[in-house]
C-alpha positions in Angstrom: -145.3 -6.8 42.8 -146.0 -7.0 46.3 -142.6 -7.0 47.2 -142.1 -3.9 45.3 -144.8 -2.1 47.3 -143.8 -3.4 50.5 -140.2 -1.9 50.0 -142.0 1.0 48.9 -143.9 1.4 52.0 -140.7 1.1 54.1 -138.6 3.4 52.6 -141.6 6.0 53.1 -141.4 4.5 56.8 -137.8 5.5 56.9 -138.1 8.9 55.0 -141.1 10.2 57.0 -139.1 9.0 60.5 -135.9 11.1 59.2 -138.5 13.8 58.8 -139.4 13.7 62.4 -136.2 13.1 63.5 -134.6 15.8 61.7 -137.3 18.2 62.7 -137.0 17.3 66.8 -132.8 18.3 65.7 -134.0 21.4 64.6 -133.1 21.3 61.2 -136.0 22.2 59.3 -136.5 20.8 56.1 -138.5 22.7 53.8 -137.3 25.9 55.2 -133.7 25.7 54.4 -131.9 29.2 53.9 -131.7 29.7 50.0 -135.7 28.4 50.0 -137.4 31.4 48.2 -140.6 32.7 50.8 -141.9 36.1 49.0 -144.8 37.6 51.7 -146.7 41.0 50.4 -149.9 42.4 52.3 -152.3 40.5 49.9 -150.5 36.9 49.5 -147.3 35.2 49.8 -145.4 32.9 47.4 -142.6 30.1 48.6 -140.9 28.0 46.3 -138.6 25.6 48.6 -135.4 25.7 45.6 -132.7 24.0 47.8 -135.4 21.4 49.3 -135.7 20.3 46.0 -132.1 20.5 45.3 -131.3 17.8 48.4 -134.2 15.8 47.8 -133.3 15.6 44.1 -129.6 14.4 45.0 -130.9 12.4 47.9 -133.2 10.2 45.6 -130.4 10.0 42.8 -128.0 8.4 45.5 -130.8 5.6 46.1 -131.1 5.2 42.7 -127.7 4.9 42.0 -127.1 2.7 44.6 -130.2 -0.1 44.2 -129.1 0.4 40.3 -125.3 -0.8 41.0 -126.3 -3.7 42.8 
């Protein structure tokens, strides 16, 4: 088990310096063009659609790959 959560703890490690790294690059994830960002006087509503589409197929690739091995 602990290895388990030591992986774990690296791969966030990894994901949140891709974050940082994709952020100083200029590519902002979370608000990628297709993202849905409604703003009215009284509120605003943003539902990040393609974000979820690439993380989705991001974490299916890892999981396809650590599944093949």
């Amino acid at each position: 088990m602990g290895r388990y959560l030591i992986g774990a703890g690296l791969l966030l490690l990894i994901a949140g310096a891709l974050f940082i790294l994709a952020e100083k690059l200029g590519i902002h994830v979370g608000r990628l063009p297709g993202d849905i960002r409604i703003e009215g006087k009284r509120g605003s509503f943003y539902f990040p659609i393609v974000t979820c589409l690439l993380i989705s197929a991001v974490l299916t690739l890892v999981s396809w790959f650590f599944r093949s091995r």
